[in-house]
N, C-alpha and C positions, 0 to 999 in steps of 0.2 A: 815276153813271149806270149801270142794267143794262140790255142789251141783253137782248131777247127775240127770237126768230124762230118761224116759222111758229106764226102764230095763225092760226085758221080762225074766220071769219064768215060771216054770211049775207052778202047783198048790201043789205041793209035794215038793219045793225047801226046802231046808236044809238053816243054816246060813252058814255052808260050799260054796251051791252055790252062793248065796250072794257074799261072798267074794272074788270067783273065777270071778264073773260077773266085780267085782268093780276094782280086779288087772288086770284081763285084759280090762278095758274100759283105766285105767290110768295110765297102763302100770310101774307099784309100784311092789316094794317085799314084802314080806308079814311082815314083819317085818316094813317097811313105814309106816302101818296101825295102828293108835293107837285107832279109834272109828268107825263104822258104825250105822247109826240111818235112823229108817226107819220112813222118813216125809210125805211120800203118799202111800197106798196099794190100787188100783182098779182092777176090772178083767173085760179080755179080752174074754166076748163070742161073737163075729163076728164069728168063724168058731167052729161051734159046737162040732168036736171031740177034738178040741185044743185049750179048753178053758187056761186061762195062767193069772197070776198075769201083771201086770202094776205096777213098782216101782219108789219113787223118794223119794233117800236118801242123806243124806249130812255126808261127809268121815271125821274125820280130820287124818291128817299126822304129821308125825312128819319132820319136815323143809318144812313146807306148801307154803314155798316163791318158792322154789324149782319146784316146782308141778303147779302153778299156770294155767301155759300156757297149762297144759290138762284139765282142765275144759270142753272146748266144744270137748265135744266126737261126736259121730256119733248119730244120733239119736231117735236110737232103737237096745240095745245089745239083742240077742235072743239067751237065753241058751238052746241047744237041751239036751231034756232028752235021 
């Protein structure tokens, strides 16, 4: 299992964008993907017309040895709606 934090979403995200969020943070096909879970949900109202989820999920893969060294991604993905 890798741990991901601060993903940024809208408040209207699909599991679709989830998932687009997760393969591009780890740079996986979508077939690598065998689970997503979502371990933290907060929202983001600092800028009032752009309020946004705050996500922190843990992936697992399949050949997770493989994957290991992307764990530390960047530290805030921002999916534009």
């Amino acid at each position: 299992m890798i741990k991901l934090d601060n993903i940024a979403l809208p408040t209207d995200y699909s599991d679709i964008d989830l998932s687009r969020a997760v393969i591009g943070l780890l740079r996986v096909a979508t077939h690598d993907i065998t689970d997503i879970k979502i371990l933290k949900k907060s929202v983001d109202a600092r800028r009032k017309p752009n309020i946004r989820f705050i996500l922190s999920v843990a992936v697992t893969l399949k050949n997770e040895d493989r994957f290991k060294d992307r764990q530390s991604a960047p530290p805030c993905y921002d999916l534009k709606s």
